[in-house]
C-alpha positions in Angstrom: 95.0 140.1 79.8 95.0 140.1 83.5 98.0 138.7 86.0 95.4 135.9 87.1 95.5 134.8 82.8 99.5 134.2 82.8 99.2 132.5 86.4 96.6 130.2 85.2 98.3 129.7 82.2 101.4 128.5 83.7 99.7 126.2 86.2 98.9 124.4 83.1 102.3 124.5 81.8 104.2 123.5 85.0 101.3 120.7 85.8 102.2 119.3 81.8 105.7 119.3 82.2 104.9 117.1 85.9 103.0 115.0 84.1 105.5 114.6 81.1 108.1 113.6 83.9 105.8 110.9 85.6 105.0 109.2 82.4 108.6 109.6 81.7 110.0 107.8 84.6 107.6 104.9 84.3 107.8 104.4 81.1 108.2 100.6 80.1 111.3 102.0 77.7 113.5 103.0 80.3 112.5 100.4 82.7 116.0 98.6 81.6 118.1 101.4 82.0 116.5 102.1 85.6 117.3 99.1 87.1 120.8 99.0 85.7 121.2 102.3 87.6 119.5 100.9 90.7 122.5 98.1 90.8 125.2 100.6 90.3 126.0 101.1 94.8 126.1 96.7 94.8 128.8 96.7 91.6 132.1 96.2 92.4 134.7 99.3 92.6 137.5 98.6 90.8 140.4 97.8 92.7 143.2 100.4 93.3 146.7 101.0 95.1 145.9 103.3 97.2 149.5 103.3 98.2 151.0 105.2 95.7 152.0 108.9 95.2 151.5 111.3 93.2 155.2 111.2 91.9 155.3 107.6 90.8 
């Protein structure tokens, strides 16, 4: 088993795993979850007093 054998071989696996990811991501399943984190930056922070020390 030549170097060029384990190179080849783990083309394959990292090109997989990419592919694994991509159909991941667009997967209909997590489409909800998705855009819930694309609102996230609009949301409102909740509000607080930024007045206060530490020792109150």
């Amino acid at each position: 088993m030549s170097f060029t054998f384990f190179q080849s071989i783990w083309t394959i696996v990292v090109m997989i795993t990419f592919l694994g990811i991509v159909v991941w991501a667009f997967s209909s399943k997590r489409k909800a979850a998705f855009d819930e984190a694309a609102r996230l930056p609009f949301e409102e922070d909740p509000k607080t007093d930024n007045n206060k020390t530490a020792s109150e």
